[in-house]
N, C-alpha and C positions, 0 to 999 in steps of 0.2 A: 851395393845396397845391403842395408844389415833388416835381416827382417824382426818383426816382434813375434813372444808369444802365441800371441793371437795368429798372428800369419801360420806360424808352423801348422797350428792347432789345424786350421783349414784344408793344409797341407796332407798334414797327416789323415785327414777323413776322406779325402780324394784319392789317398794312395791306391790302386788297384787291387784287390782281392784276386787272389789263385785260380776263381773260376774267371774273374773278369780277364785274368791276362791270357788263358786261353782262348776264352771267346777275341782280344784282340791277336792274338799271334792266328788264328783260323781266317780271322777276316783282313791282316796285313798279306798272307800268302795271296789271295786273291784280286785283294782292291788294293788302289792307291790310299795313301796317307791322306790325301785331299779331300777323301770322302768322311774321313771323319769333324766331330764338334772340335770344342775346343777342349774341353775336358777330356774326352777321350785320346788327343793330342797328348798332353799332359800323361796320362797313366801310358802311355806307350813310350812317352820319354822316361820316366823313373822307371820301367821296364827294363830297362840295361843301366840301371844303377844296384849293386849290389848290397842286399840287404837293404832298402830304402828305408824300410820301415822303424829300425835300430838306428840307422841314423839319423832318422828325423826326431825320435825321441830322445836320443844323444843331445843333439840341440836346443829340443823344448826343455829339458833338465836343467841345461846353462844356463838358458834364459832365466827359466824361473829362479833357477836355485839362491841367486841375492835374495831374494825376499821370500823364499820360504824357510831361510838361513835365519834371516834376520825375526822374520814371524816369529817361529821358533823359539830361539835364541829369549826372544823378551817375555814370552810365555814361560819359560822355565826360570828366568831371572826373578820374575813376578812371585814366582810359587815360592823361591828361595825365600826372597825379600820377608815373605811373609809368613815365613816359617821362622827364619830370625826375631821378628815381631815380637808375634805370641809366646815366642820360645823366653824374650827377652820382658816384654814386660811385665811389672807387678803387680796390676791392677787388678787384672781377670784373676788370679789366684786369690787377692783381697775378697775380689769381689763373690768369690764360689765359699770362701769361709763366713764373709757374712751372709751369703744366701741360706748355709749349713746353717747357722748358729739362727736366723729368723724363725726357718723351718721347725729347728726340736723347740724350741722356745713355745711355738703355736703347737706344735703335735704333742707337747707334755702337758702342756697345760690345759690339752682336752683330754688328758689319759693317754694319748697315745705314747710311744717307743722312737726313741731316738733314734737317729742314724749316725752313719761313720761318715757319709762323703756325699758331697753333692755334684754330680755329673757338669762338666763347660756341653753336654748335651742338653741338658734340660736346662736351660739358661731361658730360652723363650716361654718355659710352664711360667715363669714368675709373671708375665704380661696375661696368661692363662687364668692361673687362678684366683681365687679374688674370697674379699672381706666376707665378712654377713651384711654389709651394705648390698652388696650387688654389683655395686659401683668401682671400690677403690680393689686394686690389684697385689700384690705379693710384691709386685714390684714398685708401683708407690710408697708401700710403706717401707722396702730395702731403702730408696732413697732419702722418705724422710730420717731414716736411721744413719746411714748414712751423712747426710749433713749435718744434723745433731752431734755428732760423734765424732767426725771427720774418719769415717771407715778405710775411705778410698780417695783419690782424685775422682773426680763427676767428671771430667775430660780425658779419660782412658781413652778415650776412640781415635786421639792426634799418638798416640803411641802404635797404634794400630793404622797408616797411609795407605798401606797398600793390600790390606786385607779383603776389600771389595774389590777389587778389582782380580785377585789371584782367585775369590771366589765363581768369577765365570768362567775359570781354565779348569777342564780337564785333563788330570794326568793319564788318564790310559789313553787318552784322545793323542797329546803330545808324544806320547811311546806308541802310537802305532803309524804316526807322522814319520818323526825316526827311522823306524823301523822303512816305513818306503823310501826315506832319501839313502837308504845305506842301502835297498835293493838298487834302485835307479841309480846310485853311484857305480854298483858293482856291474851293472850294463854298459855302460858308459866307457868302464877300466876293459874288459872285457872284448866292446867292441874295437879300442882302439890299441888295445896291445897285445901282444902275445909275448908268453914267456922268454920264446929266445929272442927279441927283440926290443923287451921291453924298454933297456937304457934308454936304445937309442930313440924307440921313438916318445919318451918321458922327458929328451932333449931336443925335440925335433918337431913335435906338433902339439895347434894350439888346444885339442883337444885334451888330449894324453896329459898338458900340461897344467891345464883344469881339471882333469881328474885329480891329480897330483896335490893340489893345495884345496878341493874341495875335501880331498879325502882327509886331510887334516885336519878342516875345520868341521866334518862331521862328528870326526873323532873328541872335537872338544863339546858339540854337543851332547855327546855320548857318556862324555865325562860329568856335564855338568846336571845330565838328568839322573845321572847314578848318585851323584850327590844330593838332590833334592830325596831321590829314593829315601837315602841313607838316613835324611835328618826328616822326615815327617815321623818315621816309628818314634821319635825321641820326644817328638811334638803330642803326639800320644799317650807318650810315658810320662811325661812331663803332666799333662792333665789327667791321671790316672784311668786313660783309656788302652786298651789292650788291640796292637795291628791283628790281631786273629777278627777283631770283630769287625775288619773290612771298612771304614770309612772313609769315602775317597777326601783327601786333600779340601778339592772345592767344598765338600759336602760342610767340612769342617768350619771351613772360611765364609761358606754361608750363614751357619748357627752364629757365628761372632757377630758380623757385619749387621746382620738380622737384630739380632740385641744390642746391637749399638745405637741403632734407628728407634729400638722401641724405647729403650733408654731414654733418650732425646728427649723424647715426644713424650714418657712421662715427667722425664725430669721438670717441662715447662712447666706440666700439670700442674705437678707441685707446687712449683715455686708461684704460679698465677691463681692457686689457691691460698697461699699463705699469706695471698697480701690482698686480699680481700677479704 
């Protein structure tokens, strides 16, 4: 019988506790086995299993570990994907120099002082602030500048597929996921080997020999979260934001994804005002 997850899991929360197996070894001395339930059955048999509790969790780790591998794995892939992205497209840099250039154009021409740089953070002010109408936005009138002019592609956001989606992943979330498959591996290594034996039983059981190629493939998730590390500072530098000011990953992938929608949804305005 191969059990599941779930079975272990039940498994595991039945195991007897250190007072329980006292009170069952005081009350096996005197009474028969007969007189107990059926659970109590049960914790008097894993009672003469050694270490129950590390093996039971040995187990539950195997079970799960395909698909907290694979979870994983596509959570970090996602973040990559989408660091490549933004890292790669021209459009969000088009689009922050005409947001600069609308900006001093309006702030000089009421007296105000130019600026050097317009933040991929304040991307969503442009939906924010708005005309002397009341009505039209900072960012309507980027658009209508934009089409005028051909500033940008108005379809930046098919260069961007996977930016919503990396947006709902946390990376300190995924590093501290990590971080317990590579304790829970090291249980596992642990429980089923010891130094002077390890070859043999890394050749010899089935356990030992899942540790053996999980530990691999943790190691590649380990690799490939160090790589996402490495290329979001760039994705920062790249929009002249600085890693000291802390912005997680998703945070970032929010603000995009966020402007991408409002974009949209002015761009219609626009154009279903110009034809009326």
């Amino acid at each position: 019988m191969i059990m599941t997850a779930d079975q272990v899991e039940k498994i595991i929360h039945f195991l007897p506790t250190p007072r329980e197996s006292k009170l069952l070894q005081e009350y096996m001395a005197m009474n028969p086995m007969a007189g107990l339930c059926e659970c109590e059955k049960f914790m008097v048999a894993m009672m003469t299993v050694k270490k129950p509790a590390l093996k039971m969790q040995a187990l539950l780790f195997k079970l799960q570990f395909p698909e907290r591998h694979a979870n994983l794995s596509h959570c970090l892939l996602l973040i990559e994907k989408a660091c490549e992205e933004v890292l790669k497209t021209d459009c969000l840099p088009n689009i922050l120099v005409a947001a600069l250039n609308l900006g001093n154009t309006l702030n000089t021409a009421g007296g105000g002082q130019a600026v050097n740089a317009f933040s991929i953070t304040s991307l969503p002010k442009l939906n924010q602030m708005k005309t002397n109408d009341g009505k039209t936005t900072f960012l309507h009138v980027l658009i209508r500048i934009a089409i005028d002019k051909s500033l940008f592609d108005l379809n930046f956001k098919d260069d961007l597929p996977t930016v919503s989606q990396a947006g709902k992943i946390h990376l300190d979330v995924c590093n501290t996921e990590l971080e317990k498959m590579e304790k829970d591996l090291e249980d596992v290594r642990n429980m089923s080997m010891s130094p002077e034996d390890e070859e043999r039983l890394l050749q010899s059981t089935d356990t030992a020999q899942f540790a053996l190629s999980a530990t691999e493939e943790v190691s590649q998730l380990r690799a490939l979260l160090n790589k996402v590390k490495g290329m979001y500072p760039d994705v920062l530098k790249h929009y002249g934001k600085q890693n000291k000011e802390m912005m997680q990953p998703h945070q970032l992938f929010e603000i995009i994804d966020r402007f991408c929608k409002e974009f949209d949804k002015a761009r219609t305005e626009v154009e279903e005002s110009s034809v009326k």
